[in-house]
Backbone bond lengths (Angstrom), bond angles and torsions (degrees), N, CA, C in turn:
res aa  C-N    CA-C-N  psi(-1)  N-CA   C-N-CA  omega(-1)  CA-C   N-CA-C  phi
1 X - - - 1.430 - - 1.536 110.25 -
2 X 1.615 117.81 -45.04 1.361 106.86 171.63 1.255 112.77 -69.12
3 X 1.326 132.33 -8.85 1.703 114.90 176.28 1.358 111.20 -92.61
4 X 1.315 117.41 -0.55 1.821 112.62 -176.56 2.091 77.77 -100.39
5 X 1.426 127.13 -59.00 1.203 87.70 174.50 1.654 149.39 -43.69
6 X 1.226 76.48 -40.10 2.238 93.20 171.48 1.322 99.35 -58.48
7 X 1.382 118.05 -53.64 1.772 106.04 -168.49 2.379 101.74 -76.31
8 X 0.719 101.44 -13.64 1.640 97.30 177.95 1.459 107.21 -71.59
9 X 1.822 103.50 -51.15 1.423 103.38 168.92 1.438 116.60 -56.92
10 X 0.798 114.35 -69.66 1.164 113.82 171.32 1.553 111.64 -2.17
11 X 1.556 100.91 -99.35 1.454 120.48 -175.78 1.381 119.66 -27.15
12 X 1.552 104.95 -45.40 1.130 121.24 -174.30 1.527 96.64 -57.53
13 X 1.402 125.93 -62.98 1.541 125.68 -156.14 1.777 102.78 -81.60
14 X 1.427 112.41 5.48 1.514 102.98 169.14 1.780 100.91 -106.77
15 X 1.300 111.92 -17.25 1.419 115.12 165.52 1.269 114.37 -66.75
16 X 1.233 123.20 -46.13 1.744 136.24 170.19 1.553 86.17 -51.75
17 X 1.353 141.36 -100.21 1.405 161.60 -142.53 1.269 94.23 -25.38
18 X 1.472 107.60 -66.89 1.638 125.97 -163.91 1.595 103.31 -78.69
19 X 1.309 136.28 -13.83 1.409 133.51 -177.13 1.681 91.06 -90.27
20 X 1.556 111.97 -19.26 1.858 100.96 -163.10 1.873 100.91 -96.35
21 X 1.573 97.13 -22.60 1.547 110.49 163.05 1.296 134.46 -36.70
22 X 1.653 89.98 -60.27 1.209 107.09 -170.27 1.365 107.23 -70.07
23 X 1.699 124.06 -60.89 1.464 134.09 -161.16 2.192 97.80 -60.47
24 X 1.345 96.47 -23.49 1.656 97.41 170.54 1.523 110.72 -66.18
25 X 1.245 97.40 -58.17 1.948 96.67 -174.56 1.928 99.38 -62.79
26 X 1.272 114.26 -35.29 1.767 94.24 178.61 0.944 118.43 -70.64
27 X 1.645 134.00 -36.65 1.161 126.48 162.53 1.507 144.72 -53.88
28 X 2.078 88.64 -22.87 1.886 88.60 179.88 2.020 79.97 -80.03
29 X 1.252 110.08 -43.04 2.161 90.36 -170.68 1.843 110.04 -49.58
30 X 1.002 70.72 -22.81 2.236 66.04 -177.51 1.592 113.93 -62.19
31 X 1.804 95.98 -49.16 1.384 100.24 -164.95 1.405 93.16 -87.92
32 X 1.629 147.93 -12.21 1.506 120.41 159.98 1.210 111.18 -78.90
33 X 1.558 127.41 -12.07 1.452 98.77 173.17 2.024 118.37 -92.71
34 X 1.493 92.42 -4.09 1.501 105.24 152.17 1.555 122.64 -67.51
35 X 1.169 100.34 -49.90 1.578 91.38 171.55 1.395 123.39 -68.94
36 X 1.725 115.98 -33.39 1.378 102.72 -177.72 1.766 102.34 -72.55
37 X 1.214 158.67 -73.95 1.103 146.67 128.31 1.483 110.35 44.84
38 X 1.555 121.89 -83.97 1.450 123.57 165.63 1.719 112.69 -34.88
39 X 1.404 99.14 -57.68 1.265 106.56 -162.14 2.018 102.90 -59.60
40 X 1.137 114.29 -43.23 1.526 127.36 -165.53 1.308 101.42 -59.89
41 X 1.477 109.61 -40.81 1.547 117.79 -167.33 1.489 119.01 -72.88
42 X 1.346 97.83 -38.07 2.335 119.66 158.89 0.994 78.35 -63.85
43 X 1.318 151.99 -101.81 1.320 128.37 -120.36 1.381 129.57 -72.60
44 X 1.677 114.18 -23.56 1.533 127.54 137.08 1.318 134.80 -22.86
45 X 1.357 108.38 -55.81 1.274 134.77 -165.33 1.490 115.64 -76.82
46 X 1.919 97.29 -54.42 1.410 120.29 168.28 2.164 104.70 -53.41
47 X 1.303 108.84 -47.53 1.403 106.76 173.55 1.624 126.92 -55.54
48 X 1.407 114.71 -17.88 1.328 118.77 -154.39 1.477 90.87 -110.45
49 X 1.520 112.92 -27.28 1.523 111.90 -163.87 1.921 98.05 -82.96
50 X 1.695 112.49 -28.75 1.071 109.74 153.89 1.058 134.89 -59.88
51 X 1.341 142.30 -47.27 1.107 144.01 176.51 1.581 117.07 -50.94
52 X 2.063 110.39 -36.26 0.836 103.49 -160.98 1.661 107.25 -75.77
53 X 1.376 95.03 -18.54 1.596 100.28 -162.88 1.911 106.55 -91.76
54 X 1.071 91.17 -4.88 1.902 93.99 167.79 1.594 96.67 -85.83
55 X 1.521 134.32 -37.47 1.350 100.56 -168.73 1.563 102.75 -101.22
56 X 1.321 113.13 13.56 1.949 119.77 166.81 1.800 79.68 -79.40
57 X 0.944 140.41 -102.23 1.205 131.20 -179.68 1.517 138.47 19.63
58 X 1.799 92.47 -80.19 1.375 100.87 171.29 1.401 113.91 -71.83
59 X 1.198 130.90 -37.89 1.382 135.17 171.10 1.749 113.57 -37.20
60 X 1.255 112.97 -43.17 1.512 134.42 -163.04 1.496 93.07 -96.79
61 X 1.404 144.36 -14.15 1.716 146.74 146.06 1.111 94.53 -59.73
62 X 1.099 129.06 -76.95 1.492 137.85 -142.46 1.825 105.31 -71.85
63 X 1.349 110.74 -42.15 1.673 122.58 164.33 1.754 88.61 -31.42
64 X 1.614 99.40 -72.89 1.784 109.94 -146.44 1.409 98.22 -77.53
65 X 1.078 143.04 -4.90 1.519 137.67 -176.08 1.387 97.87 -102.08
66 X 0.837 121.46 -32.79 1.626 134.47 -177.29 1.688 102.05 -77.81
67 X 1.189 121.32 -61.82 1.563 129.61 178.39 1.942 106.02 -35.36
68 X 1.466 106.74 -48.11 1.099 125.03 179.14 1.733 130.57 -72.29
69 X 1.290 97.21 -20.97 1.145 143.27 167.96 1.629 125.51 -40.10
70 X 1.254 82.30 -78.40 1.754 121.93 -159.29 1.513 106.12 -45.71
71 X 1.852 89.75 -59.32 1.279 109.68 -174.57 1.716 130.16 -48.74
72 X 1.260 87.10 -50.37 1.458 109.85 -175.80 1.739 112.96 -65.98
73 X 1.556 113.47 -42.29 1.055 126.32 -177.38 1.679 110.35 -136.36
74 X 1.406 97.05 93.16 1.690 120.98 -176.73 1.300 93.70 -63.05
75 X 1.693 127.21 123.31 1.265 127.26 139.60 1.282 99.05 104.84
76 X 1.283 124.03 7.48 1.400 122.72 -170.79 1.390 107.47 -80.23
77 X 1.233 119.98 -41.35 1.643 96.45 158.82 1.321 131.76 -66.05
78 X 1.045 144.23 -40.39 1.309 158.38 126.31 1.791 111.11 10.10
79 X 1.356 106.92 -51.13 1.755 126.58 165.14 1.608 104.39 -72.37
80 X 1.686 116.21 -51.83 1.466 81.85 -156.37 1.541 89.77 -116.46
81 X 1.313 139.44 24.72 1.205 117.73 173.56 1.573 107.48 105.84
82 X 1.318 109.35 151.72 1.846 109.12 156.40 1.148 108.11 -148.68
83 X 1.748 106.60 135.89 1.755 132.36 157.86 1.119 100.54 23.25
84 X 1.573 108.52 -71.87 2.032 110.69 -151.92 1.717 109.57 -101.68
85 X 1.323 101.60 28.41 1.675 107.58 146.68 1.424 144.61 -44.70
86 X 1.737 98.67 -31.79 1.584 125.84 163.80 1.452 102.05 103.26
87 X 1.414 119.72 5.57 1.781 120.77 -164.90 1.628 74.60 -94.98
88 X 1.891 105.30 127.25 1.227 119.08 176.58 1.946 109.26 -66.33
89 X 1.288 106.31 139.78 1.509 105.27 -178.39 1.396 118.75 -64.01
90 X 1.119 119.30 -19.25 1.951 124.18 -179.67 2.012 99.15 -64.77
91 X 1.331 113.27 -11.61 1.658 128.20 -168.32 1.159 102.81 -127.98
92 X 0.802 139.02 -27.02 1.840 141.75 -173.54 1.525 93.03 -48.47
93 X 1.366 107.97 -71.48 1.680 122.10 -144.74 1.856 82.55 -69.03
94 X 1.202 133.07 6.15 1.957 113.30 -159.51 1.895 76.47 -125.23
95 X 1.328 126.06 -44.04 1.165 119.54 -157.43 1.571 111.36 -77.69
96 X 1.643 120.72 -48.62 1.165 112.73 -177.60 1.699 109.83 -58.15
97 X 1.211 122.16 -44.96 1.250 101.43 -166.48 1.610 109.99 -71.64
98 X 1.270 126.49 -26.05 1.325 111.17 162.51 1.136 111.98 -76.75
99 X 1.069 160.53 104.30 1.492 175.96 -158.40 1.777 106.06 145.73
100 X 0.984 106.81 -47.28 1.673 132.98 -177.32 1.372 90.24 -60.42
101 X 1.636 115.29 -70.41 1.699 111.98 -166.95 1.404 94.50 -47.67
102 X 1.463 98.96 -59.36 1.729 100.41 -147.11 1.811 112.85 -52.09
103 X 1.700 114.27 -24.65 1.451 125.07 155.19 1.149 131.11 -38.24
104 X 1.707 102.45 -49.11 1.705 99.72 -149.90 2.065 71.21 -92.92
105 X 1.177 119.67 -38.29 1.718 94.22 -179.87 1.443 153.19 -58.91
106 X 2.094 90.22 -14.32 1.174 118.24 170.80 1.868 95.06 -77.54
107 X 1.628 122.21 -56.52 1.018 113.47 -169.85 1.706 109.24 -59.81
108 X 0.982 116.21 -35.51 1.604 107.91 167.74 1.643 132.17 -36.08
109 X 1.305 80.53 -56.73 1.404 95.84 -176.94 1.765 112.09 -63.77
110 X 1.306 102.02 -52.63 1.598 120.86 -178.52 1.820 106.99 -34.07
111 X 1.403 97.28 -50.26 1.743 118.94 -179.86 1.416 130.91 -49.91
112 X 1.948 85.71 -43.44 1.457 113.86 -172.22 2.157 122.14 101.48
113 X 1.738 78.45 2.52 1.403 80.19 176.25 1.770 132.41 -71.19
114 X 1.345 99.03 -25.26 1.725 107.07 169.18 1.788 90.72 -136.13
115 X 1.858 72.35 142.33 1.646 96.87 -174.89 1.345 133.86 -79.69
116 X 1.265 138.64 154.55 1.474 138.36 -175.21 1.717 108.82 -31.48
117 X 1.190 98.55 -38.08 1.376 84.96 -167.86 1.298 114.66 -88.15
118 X 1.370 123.54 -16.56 1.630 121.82 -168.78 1.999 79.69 -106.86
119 X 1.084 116.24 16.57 1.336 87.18 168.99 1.556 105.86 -117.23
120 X 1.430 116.50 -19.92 1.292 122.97 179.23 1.475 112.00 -61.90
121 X 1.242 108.96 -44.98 1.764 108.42 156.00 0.872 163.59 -85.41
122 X 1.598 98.97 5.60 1.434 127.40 159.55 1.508 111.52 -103.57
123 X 1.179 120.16 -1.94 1.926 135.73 168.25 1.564 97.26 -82.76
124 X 1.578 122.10 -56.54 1.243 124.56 175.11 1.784 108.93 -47.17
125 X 1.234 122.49 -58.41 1.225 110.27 -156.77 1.277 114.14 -86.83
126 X 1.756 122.44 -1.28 1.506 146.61 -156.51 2.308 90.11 -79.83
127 X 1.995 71.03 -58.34 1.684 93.18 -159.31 1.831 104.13 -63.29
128 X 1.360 102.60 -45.14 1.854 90.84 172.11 1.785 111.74 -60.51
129 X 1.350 116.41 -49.42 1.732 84.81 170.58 1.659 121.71 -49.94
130 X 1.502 118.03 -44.77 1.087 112.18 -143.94 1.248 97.20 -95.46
131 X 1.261 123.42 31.92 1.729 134.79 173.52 1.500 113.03 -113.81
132 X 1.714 114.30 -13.11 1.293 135.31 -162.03 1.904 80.44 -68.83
133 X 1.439 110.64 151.17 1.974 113.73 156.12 1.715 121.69 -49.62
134 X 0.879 100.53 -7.13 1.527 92.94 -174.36 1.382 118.59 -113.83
135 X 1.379 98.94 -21.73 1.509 110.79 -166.35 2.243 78.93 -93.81
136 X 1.022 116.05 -47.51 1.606 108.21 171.52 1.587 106.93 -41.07
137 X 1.164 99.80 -66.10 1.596 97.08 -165.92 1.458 108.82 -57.04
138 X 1.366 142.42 -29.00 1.073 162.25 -172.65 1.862 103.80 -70.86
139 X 1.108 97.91 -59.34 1.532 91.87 177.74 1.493 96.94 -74.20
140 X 1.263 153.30 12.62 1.255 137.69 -178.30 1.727 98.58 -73.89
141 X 1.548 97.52 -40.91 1.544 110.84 -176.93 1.583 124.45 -78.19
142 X 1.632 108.14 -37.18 1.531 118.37 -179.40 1.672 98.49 -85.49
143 X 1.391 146.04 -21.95 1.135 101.40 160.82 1.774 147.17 -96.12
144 X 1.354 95.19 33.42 2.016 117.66 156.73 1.309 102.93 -70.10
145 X 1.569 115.65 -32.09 1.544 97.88 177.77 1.795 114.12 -78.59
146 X 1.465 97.29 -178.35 1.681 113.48 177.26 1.542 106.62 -72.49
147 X 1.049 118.91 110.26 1.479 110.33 162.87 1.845 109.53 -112.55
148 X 1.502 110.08 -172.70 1.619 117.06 171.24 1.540 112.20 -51.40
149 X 1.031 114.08 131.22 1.548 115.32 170.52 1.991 123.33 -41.82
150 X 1.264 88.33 97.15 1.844 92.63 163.40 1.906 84.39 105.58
151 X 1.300 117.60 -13.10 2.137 97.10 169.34 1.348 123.31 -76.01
152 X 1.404 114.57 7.02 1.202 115.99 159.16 1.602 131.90 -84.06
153 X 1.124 106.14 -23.10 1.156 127.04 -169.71 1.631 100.62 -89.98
154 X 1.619 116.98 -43.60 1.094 118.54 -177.11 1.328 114.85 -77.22
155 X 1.706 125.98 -41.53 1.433 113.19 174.25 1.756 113.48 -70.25
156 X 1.467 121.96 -15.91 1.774 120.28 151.52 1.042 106.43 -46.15
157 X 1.265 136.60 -60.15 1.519 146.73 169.84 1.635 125.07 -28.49
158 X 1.548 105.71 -70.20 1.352 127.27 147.80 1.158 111.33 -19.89
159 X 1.565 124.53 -78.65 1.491 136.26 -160.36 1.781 95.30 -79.56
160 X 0.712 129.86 2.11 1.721 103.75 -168.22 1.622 75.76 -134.44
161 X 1.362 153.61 -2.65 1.528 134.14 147.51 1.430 129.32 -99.05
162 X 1.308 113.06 174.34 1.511 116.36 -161.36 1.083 114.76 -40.58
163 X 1.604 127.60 142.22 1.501 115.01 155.15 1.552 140.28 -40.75
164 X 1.674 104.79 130.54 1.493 107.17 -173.28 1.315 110.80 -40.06
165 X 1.384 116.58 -56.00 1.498 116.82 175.13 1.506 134.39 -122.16
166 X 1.388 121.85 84.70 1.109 148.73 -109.55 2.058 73.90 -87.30
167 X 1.347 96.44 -51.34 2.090 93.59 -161.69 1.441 110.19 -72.81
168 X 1.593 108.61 -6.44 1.262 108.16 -169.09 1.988 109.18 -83.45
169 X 1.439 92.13 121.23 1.674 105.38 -173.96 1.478 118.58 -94.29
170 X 1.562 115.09 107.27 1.145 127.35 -145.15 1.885 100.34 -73.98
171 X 1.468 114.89 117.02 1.460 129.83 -163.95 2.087 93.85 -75.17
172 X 0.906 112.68 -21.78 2.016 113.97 -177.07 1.663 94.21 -137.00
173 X 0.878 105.82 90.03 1.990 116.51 157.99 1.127 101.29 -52.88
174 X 1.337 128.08 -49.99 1.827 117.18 -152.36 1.605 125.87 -72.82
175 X 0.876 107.80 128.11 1.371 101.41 177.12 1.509 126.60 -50.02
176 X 1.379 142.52 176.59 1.021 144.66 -175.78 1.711 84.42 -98.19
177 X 1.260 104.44 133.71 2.054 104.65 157.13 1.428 119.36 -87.19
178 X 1.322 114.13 108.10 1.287 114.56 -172.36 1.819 96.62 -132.08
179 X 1.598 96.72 151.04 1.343 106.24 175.12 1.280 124.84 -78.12
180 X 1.064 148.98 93.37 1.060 148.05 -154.28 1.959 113.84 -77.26
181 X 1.156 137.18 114.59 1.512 111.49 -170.48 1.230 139.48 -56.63
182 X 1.658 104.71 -27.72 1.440 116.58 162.32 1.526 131.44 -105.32
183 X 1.309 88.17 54.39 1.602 95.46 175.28 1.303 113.76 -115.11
């Protein structure tokens, strides 16, 4: 009888051991996946507080380059645009200069420097980009700036009449996903 007690104790205190085992090993997994958690959330935080302070930065270049700027060349933003227009930068550098072509070709033409015919097909292929959604939304912003006399009026024109190429069946519908700044 005392050896079935000794072996009960027993059992019992290796049942305890391994019941105090176990709730040990779940608790150290709790608290590393608490810590990694902590840790993910600093490093979030630490990312955002960077980010924020690179564009306090560039913002505070662009203040003082601009301050310096102004003077020298009246209206120069006004001509070419600024940063916080909302036209995402991955498009900036592709959009202004087509707006620019499509200007100096309207101003060409306006002059008499290129002829009906090389302009009718370079008006055709101007107005299907600049009918595309992005290149719309885009001029929502580029025309506050200065452009050639009367291409504002004409790419309004452009955008609010029929499509350049009415039969042509667009092979990618989807838009590009772009962040827009003021959205």
């Amino acid at each position: 009888m005392e050896r079935t007690l000794f072996m009960q104790t027993r059992a019992v205190k290796a049942l305890t051991d391994n019941a105090l085992n176990a709730a040990a090993a779940t608790m150290s997994a709790v608290a590393a996946i608490a810590a990694l958690i902590v840790a993910w959330l600093t490093l979030r935080q630490s990312q955002q507080a960077a980010e924020f302070n690179r564009k306090q930065i560039a913002r505070a270049l662009d203040d003082s380059f601009q301050a310096r700027l102004d003077p020298m060349y009246a209206g120069l933003r006004m001509s070419l645009g600024h940063i916080e227009d909302g036209i995402p930068r991955e498009i900036r550098h592709i959009l202004i200069p087509f707006f620019v072509l499509f200007s100096d070709a309207f101003g060409a033409h306006r002059d008499g420097l290129l002829d009906d015919r090389d302009w009718n097909g370079l008006s055709q292929e101007l107005a299907y980009w600049s009918q595309k959604p992005v290149a719309r939304r885009a001029w929502d912003a580029f025309r506050q700036q200065t452009w050639t006399l009367g291409f504002k009026e004409h790419v309004d024109s452009v955008l609010a009449g029929p499509p350049a190429y009415p039969d042509l069946r667009e092979l990618d519908s989807t838009e590009p996903e772009l962040r827009w700044v003021n959205d």
